[in-house]
N, CA, C and O atoms as a MOPAC input file, in Angstrom:
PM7 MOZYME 1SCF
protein

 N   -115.70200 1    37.98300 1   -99.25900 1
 C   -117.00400 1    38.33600 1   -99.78800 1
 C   -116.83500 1    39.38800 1  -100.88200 1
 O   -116.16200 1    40.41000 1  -100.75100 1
 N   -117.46300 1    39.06300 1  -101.89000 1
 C   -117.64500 1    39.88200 1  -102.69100 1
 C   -118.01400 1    41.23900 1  -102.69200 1
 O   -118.28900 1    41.49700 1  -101.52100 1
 N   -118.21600 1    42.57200 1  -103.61200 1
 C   -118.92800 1    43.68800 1  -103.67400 1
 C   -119.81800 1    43.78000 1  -104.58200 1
 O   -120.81100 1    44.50700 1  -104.53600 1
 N   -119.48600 1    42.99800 1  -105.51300 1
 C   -120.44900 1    42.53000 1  -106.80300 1
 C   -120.40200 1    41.48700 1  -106.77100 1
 O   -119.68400 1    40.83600 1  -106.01300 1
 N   -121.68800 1    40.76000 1  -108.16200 1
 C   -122.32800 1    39.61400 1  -108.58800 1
 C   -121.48300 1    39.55700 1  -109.63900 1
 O   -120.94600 1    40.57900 1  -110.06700 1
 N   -121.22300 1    38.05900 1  -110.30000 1
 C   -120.83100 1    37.61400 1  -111.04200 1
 C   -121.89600 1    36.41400 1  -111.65300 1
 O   -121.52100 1    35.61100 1  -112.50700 1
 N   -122.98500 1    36.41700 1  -111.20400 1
 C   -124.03300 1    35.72500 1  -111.62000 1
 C   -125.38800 1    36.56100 1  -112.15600 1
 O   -126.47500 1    36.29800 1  -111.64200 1
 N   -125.31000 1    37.29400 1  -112.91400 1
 C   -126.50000 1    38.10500 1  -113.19500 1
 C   -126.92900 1    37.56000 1  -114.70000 1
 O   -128.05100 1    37.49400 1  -115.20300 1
 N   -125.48200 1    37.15200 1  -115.30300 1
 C   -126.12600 1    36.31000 1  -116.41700 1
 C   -126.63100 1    35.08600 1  -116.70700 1
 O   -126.97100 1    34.49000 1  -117.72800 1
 N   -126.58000 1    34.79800 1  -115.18400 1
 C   -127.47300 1    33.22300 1  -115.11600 1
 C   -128.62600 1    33.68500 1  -114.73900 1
 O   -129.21500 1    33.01400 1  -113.89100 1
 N   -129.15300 1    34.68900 1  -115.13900 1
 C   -130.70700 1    34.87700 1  -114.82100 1
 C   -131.92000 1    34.66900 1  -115.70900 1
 O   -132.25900 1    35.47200 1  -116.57800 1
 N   -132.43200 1    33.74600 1  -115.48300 1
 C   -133.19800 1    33.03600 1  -116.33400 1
 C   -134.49900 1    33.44600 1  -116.55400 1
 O   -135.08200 1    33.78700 1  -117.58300 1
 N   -134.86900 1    33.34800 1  -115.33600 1
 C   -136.74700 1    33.48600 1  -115.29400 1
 C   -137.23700 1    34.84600 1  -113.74200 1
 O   -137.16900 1    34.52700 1  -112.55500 1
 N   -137.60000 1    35.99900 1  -114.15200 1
 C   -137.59500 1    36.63000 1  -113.62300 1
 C   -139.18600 1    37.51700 1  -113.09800 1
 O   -139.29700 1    38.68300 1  -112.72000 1
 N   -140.33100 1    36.39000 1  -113.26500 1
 C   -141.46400 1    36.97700 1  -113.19900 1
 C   -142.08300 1    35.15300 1  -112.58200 1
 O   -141.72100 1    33.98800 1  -112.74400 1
 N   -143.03100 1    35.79400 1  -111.94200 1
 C   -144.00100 1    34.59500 1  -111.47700 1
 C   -145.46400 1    34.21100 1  -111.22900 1
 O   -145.70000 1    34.70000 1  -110.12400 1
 N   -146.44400 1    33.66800 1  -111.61400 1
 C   -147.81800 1    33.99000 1  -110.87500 1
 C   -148.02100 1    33.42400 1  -109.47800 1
 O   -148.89400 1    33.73900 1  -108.66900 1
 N   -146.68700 1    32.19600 1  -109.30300 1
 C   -146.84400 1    32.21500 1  -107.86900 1
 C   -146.88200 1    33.35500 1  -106.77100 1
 O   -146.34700 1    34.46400 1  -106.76300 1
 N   -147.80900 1    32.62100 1  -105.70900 1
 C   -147.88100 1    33.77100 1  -104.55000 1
 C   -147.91000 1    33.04300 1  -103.12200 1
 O   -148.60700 1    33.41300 1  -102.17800 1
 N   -146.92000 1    31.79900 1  -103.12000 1
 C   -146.89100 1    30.96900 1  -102.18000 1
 C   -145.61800 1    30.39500 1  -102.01900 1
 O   -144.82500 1    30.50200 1  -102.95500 1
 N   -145.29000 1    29.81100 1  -101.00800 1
 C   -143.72800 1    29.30200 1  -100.90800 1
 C   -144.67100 1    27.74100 1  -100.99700 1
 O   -145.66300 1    27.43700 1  -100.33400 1
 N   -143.80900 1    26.76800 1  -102.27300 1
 C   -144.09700 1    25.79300 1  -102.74200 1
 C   -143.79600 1    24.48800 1  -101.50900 1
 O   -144.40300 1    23.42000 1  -101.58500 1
 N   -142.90400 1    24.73900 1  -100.53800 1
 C   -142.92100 1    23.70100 1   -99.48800 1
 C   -143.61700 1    24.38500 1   -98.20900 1
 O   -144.33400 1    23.60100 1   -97.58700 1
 N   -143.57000 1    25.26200 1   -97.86200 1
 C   -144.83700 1    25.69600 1   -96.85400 1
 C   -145.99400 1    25.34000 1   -97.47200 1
 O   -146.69600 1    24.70500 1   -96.68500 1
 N   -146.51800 1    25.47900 1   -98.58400 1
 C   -147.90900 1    24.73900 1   -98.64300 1
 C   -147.81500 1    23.36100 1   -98.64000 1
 O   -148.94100 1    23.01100 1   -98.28500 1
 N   -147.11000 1    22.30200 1   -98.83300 1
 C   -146.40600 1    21.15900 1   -98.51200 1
 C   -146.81300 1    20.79200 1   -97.47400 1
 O   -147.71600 1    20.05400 1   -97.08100 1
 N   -145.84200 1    21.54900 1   -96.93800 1
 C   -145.98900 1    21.05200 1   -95.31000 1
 C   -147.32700 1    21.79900 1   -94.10400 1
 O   -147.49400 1    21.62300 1   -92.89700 1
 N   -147.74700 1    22.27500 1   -94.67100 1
 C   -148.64000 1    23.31800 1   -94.00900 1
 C   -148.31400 1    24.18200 1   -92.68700 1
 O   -148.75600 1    24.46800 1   -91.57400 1
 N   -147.36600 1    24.37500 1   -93.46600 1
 C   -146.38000 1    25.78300 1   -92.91600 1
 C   -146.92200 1    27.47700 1   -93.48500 1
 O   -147.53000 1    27.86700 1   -94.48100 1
 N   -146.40900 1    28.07500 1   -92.42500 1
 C   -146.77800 1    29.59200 1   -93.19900 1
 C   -145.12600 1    30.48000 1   -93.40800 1
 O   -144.21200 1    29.88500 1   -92.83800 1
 N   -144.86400 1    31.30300 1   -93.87100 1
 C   -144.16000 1    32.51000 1   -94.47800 1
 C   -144.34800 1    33.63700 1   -93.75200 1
 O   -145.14600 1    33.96400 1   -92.87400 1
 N   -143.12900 1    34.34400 1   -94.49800 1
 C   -143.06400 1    35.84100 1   -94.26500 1
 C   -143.34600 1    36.53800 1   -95.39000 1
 O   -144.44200 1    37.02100 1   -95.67500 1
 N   -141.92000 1    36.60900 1   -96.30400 1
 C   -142.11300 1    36.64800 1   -97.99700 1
 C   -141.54800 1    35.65200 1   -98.32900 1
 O   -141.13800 1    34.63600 1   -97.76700 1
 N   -141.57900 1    36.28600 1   -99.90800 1
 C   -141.26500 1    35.21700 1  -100.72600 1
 C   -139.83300 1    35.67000 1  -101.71700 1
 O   -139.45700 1    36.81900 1  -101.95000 1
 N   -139.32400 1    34.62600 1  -102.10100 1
 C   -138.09200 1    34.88100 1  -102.82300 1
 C   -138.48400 1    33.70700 1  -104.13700 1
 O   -138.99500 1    32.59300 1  -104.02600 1
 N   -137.89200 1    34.65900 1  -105.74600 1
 C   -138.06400 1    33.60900 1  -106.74200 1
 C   -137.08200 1    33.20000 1  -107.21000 1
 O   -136.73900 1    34.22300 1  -107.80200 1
 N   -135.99400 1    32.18100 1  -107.51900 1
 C   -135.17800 1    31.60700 1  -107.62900 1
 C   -135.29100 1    32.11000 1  -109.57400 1
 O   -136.04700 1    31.54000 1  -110.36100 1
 N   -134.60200 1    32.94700 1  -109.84800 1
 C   -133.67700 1    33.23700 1  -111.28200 1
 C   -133.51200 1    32.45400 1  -112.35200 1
 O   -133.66400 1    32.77000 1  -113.53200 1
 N   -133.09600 1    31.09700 1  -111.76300 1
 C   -132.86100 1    29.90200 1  -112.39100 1
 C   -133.47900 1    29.31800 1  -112.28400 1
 O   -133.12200 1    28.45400 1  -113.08500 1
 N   -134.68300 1    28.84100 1  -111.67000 1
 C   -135.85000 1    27.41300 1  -112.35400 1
 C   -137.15900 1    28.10300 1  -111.77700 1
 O   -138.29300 1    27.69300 1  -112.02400 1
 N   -136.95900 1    28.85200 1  -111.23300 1
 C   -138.59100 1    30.00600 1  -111.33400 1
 C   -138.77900 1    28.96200 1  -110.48100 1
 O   -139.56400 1    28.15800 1  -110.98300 1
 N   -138.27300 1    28.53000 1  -109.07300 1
 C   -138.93700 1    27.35900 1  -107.35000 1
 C   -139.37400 1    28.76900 1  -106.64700 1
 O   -138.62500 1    29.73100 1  -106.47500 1
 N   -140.48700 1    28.69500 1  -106.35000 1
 C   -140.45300 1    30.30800 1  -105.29100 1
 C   -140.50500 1    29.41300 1  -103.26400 1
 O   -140.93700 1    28.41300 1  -102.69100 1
 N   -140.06200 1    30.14000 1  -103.10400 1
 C   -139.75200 1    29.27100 1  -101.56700 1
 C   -139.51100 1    31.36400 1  -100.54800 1
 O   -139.29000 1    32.55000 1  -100.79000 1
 N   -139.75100 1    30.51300 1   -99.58900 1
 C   -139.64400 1    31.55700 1   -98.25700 1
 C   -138.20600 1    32.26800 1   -97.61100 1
 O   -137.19300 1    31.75500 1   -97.13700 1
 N   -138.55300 1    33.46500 1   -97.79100 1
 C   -137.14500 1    34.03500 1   -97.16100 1
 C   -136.56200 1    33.56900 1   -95.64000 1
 O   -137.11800 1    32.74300 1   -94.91700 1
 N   -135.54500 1    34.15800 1   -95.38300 1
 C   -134.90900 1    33.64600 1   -93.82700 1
 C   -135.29300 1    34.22900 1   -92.63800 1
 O   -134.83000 1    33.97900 1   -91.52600 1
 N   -136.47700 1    35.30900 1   -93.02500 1
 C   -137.36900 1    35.39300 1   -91.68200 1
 C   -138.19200 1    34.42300 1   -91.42600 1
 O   -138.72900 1    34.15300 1   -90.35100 1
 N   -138.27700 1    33.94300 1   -92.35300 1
 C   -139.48100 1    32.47400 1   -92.23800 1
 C   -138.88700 1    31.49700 1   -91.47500 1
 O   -137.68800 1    31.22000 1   -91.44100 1
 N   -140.03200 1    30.85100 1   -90.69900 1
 C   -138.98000 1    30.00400 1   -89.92600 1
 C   -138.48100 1    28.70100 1   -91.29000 1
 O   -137.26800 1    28.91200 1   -91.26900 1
 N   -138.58800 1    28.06200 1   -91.90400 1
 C   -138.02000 1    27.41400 1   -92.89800 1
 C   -137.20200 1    28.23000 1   -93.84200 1
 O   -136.32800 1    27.37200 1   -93.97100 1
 N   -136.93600 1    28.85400 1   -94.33200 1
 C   -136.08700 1    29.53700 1   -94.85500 1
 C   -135.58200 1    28.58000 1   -96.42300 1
 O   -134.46700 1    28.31500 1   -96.87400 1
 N   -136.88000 1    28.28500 1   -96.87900 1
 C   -136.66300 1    27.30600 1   -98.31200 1
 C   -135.78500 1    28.28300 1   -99.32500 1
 O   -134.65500 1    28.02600 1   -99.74000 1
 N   -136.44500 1    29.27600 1   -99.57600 1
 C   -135.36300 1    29.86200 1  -100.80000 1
 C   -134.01000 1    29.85900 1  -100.39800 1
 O   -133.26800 1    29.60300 1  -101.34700 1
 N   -133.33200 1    30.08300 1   -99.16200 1
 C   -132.18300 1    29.64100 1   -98.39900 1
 C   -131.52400 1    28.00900 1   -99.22200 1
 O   -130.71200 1    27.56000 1  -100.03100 1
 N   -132.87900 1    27.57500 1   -98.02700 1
 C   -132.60000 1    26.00800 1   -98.53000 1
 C   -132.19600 1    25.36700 1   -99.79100 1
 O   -131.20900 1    24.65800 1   -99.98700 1
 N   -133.00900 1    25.68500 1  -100.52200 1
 C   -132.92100 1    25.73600 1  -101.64500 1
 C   -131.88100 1    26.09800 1  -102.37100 1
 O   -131.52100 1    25.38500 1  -103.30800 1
 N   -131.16400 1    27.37900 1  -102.02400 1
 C   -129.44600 1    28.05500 1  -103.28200 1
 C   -128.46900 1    26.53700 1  -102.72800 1
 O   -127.80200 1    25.88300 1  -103.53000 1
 N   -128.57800 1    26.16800 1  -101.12900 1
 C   -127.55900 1    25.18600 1  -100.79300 1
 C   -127.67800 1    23.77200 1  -101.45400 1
 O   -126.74400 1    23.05400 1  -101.81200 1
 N   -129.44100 1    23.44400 1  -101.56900 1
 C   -129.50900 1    22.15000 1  -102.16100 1
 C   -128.96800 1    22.21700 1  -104.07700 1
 O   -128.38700 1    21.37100 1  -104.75800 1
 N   -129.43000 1    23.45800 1  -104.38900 1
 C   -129.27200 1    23.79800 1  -105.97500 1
 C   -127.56800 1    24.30600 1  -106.68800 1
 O   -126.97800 1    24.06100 1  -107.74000 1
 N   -127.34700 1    24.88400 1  -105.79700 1
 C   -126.47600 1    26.67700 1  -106.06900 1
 C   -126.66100 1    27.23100 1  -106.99700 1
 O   -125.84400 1    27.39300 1  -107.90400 1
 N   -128.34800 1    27.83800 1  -106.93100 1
 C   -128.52600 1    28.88000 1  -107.91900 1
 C   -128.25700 1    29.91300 1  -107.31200 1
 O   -128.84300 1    30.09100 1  -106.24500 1
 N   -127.46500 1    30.74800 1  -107.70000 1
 C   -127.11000 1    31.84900 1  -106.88900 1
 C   -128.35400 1    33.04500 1  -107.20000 1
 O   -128.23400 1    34.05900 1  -106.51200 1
 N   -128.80800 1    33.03500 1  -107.57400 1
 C   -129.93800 1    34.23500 1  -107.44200 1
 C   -131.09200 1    34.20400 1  -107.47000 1
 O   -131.70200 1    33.65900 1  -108.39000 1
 N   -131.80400 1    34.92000 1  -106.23000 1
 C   -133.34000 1    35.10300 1  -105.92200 1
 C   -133.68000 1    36.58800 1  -106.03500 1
 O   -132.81700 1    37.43500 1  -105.80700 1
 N   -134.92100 1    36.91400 1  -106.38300 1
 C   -135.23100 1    38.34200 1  -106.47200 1
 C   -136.64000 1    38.26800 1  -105.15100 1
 O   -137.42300 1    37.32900 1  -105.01000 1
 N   -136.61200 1    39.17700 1  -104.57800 1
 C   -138.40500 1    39.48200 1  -103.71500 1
 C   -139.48300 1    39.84500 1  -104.77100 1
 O   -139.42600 1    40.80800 1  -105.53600 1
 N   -140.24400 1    39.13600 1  -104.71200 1
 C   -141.45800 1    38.91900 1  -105.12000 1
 C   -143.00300 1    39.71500 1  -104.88100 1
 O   -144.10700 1    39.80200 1  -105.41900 1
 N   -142.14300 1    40.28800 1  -103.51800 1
 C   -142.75700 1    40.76900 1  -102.72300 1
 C   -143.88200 1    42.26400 1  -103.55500 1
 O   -143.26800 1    42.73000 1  -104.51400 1
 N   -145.18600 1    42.92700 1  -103.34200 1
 C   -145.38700 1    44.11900 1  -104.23800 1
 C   -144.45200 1    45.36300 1  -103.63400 1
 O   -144.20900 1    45.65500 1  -102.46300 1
 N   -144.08200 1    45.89600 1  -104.71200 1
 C   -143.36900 1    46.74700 1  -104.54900 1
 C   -141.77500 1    46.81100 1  -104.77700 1
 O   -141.14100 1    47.80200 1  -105.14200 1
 N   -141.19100 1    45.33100 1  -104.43400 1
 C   -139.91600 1    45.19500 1  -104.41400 1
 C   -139.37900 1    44.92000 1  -105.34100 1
 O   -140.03400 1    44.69000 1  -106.35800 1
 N   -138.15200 1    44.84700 1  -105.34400 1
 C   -137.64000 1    44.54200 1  -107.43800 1
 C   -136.14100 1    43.63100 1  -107.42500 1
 O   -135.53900 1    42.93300 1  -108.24000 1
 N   -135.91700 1    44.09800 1  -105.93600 1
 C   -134.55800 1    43.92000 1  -105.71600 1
 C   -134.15000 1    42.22900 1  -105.95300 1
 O   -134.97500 1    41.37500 1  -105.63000 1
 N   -132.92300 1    41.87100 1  -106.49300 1
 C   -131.82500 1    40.45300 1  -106.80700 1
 C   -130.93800 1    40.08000 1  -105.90800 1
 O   -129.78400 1    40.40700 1  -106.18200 1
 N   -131.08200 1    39.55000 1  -105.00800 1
 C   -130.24000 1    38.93300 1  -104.06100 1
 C   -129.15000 1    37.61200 1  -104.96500 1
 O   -129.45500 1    36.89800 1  -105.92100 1
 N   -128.05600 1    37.68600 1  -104.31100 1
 C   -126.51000 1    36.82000 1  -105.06200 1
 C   -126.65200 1    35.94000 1  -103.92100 1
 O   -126.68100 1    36.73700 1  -102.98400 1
 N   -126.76200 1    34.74600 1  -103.42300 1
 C   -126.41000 1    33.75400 1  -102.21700 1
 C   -124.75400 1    33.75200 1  -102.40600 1
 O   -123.99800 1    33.82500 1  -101.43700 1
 N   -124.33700 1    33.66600 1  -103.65400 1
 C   -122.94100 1    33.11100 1  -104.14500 1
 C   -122.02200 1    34.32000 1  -103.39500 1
 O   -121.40200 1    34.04000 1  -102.36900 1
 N   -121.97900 1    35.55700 1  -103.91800 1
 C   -121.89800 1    36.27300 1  -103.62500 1
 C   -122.09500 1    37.58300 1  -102.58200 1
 O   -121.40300 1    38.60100 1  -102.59900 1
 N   -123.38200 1    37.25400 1  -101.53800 1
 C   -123.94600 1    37.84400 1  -100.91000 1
 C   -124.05500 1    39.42600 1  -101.02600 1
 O   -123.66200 1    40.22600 1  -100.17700 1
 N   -124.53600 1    39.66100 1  -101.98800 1
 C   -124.47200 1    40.86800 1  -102.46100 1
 C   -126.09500 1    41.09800 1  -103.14700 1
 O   -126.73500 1    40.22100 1  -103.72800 1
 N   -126.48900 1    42.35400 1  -102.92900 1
 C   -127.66700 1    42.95100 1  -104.02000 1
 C   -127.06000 1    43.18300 1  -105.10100 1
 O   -126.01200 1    43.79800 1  -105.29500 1
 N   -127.64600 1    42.74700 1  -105.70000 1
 C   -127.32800 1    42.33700 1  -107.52900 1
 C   -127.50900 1    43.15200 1  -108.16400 1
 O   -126.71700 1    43.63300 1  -108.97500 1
 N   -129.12700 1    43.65700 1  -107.82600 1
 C   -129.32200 1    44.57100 1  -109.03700 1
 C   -131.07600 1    44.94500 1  -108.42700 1
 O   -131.55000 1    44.94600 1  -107.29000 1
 N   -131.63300 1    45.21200 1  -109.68100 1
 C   -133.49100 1    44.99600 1  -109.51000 1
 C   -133.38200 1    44.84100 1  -110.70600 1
 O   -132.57000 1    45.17500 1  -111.56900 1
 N   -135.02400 1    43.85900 1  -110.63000 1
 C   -135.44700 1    43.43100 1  -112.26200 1
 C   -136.41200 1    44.66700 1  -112.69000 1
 O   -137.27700 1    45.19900 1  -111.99300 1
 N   -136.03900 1    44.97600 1  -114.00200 1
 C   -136.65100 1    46.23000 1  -114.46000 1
 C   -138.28800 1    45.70200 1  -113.89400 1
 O   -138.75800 1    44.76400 1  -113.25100 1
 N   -138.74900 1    46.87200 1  -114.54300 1
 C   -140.10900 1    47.57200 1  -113.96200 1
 C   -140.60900 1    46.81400 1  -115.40000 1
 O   -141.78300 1    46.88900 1  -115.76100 1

């Protein structure tokens, strides 16, 4: 395991007006938070959720990076890497 990211320059899209995990409303499922995928802006549910799509999702994709979405939070999660990445500026 890594200590650092080596994927921070695949960060693509780092803002969202979503405020929903796109397969929990699907399926009419609910969440915990939310995580936004870096690379194609999919927002899906963290791994307290019982689906765990943004999970799902780095394995079906391997985009390695999601940020919380969450208010307040800023922080970049690495799947590739399992490491905090960084935060997206303010």
């Amino acid at each position: 395991m890594s200590t650092t990211c080596s994927h921070l320059s695949e960060a693509r899209i780092v803002q969202t007006d979503k405020d929903y995990c796109e397969d929990c409303v699907k399926s009419g499922q609910h969440w915990v938070h939310l995580r936004l995928c870096l690379t194609c802006g999919y927002v899906g549910c963290c791994d307290s959720s019982p689906n765990r799509h943004a999970s799902r999702h780095y394995h079906e994709t391997d985009h390695p990076l999601v940020r919380s979405i969450e208010p307040g939070e800023r922080w970049i999660w690495c799947y590739a890497d399992q490491v905090v990445a960084g935060e997206v500026a303010p």
